[in-house]
N, C-alpha and C positions, 0 to 999 in steps of 0.2 A: 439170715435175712440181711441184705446188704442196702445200704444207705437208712439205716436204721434212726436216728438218731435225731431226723424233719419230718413236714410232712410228711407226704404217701405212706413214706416208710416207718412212721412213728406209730402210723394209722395202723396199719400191718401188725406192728407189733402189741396195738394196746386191743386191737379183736384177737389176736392167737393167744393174745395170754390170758383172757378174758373165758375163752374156752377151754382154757387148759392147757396148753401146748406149751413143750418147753421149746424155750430161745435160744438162737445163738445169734449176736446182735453186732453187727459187722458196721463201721462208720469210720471216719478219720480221726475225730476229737473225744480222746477217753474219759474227758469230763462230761459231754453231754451223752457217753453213753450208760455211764457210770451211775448219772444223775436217773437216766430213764430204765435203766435195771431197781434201780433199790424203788425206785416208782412203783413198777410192776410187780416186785418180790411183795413190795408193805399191801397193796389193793386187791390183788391176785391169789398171791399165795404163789408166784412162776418160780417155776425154775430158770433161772435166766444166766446164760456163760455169753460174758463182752470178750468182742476179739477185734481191737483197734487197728484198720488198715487202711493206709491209703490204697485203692484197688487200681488207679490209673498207674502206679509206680510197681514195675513186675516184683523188686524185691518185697518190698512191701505186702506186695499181692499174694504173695510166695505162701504166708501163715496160712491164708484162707483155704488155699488148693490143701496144702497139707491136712488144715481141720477136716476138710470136706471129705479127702478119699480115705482116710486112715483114724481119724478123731472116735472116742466115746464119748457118749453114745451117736452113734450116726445119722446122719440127717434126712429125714425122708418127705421134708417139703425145702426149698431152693427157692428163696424170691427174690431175684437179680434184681430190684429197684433203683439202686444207686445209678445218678444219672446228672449230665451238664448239658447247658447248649450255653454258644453263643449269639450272638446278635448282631449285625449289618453287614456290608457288602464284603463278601469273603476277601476280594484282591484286596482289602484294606484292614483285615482281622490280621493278627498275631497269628504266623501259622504252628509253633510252641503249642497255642494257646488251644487251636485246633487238634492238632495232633493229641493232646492229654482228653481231650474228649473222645476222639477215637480208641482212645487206650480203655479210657473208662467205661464206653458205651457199648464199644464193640469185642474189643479184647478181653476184656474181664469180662462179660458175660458167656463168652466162646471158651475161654479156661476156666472158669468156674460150674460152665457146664462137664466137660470133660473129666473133671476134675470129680463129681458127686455122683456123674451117671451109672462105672461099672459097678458101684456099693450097690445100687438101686435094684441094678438089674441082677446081681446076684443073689437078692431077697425078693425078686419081683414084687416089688412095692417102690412108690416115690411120684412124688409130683414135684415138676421143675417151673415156676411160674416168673415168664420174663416177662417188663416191665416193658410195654414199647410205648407210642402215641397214637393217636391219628394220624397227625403229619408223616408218618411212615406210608399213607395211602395219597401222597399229596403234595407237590413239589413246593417249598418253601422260603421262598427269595427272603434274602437276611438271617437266612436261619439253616443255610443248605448244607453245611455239616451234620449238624444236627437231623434234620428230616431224614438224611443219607443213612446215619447211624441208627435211627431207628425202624430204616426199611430191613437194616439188614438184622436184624432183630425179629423182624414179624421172619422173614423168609427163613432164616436160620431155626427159629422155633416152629413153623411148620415140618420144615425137612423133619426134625426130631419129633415131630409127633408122627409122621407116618411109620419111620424107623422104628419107634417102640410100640408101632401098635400091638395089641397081643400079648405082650410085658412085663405084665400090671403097671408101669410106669407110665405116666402123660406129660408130655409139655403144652404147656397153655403160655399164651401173649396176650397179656392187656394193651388194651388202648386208650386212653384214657383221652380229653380233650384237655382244657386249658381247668385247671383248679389251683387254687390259691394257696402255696406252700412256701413263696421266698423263691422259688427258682427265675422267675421275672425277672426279680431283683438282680441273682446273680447272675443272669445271661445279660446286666446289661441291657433292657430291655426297656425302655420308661413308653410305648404305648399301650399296655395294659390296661389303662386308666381309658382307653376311650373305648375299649370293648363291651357291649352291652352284658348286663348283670346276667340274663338268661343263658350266656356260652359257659359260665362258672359252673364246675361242680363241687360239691362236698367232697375230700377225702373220704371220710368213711364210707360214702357211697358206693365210689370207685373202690375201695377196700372190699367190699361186702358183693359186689358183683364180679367183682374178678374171682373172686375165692368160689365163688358160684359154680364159677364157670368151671375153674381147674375141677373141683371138687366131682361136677357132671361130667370131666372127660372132653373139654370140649377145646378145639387147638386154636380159635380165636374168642376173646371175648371183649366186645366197644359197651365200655358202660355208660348207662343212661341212655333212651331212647332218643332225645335226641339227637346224640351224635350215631347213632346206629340208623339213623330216616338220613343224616348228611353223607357217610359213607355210602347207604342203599345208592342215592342220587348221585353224586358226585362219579361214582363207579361208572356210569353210565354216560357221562361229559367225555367229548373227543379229550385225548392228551394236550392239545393242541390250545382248548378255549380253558381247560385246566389252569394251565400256565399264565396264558394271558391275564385270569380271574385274580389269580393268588398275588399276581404281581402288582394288580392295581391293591387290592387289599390291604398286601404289605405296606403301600406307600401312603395308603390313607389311614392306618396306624400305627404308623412308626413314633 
């Protein structure tokens, strides 16, 4: 499980361990994973193996493919979590700063797939559960790196779910909407605060439906009803008044 160590992904790890399943707990800082192993070992009873990587940096990234296709014992759930965006008008974003988002959001989820899937399908068993947004359904003015990197996530993880159908393996794509984990903060983000309390969800929420979903087989899952009545509708808006919508939005909570 990768971005293990916050939010979503801490979320991820304190339901799998909760049930039994052992960890292998993928984040950049070995103290907070360290600190959230001996957590789960003392409350749990998990089995839990930390494997410290920065995922946006290939060498760095390098430990996890190796764990993934060649590691004991092998991994038969994959939950690509780890994720950045940034925030405002891209011609004036650091494009460095862009590009390691694309490393992380896009590239590491594409070799970490590759990387876990012939294990799977050798044992015909394995579920791969990538982590995408909403905003993957939805153009996103101040945040169009990000929106881009998470389309390519949704479409990436459906291809792989047709591909293994029959398999035993599944990939599944969460989408999750806007929940309250710190990643605001770090995209640089300060209109949060004027988004109404209704758009928030729980982690464990979005934890506990995504898991749902993969667990049913199923290649997308929007958690909370909600956001799954805005996707129905929005799908249904010209591209055209999409655009025009999102942009006013943007500007009215920047």
């Amino acid at each position: 499980m990768t971005g293990a160590s916050s939010g979503i992904g801490r979320s991820f790890a304190e339901r799998l361990a909760a049930e039994g399943t052992s960890l292998v707990l993928v984040a950049r800082r070995r103290d907070r994973l360290e600190e959230l192993a001996a957590d789960l070992r003392r409350r749990h009873d998990a089995e839990v193996e930390v494997l410290p990587a920065d995922l946006a940096a290939p060498v760095s990234r390098r430990s996890v493919e190796v764990r993934l296709a060649t590691g004991t014992p092998p991994v038969d759930l994959l939950v690509n979590n780890a994720g950045v965006g940034t925030h405002g008008d891209f011609a004036r974003l650091p494009v460095d700063r862009e590009d390691q988002q694309v490393q992380l959001n896009v590239v590491a989820v594409q070799r970490l797939c590759s990387a876990v899937l012939p294990g799977m399908l050798d044992r015909r068993r394995g579920h791969v559960l990538n982590v995408s947004s909403i905003a993957a359904l939805l153009p996103v003015p101040r945040s169009a790196t990000y929106a881009a990197t998470k389309a390519f996530v949704c479409s990436f993880t459906d291809s792989l779910h047709e591909e293994l159908r029959g398999s035993g393996v599944v990939a599944t794509s969460s989408l999750p909407g806007f929940v309250r984990t710190g990643f605001q903060e770090a995209a640089d983000w300060s209109g949060q605060d004027r988004l109404p309390k209704l758009v928030w969800l729980r982690a464990e929420d979005v934890v506990a439906d995504s898991l749902d979903g993969a667990w049913a087989g199923r290649a997308r899952v929007v958690p909370d009803l909600r956001y799954r009545a805005t996707a129905a509708v929005t799908s249904v808006v010209p591209p055209s008044i999409r655009r025009w919508m999102l942009g006013r939005t943007a500007s009215i909570v920047d």
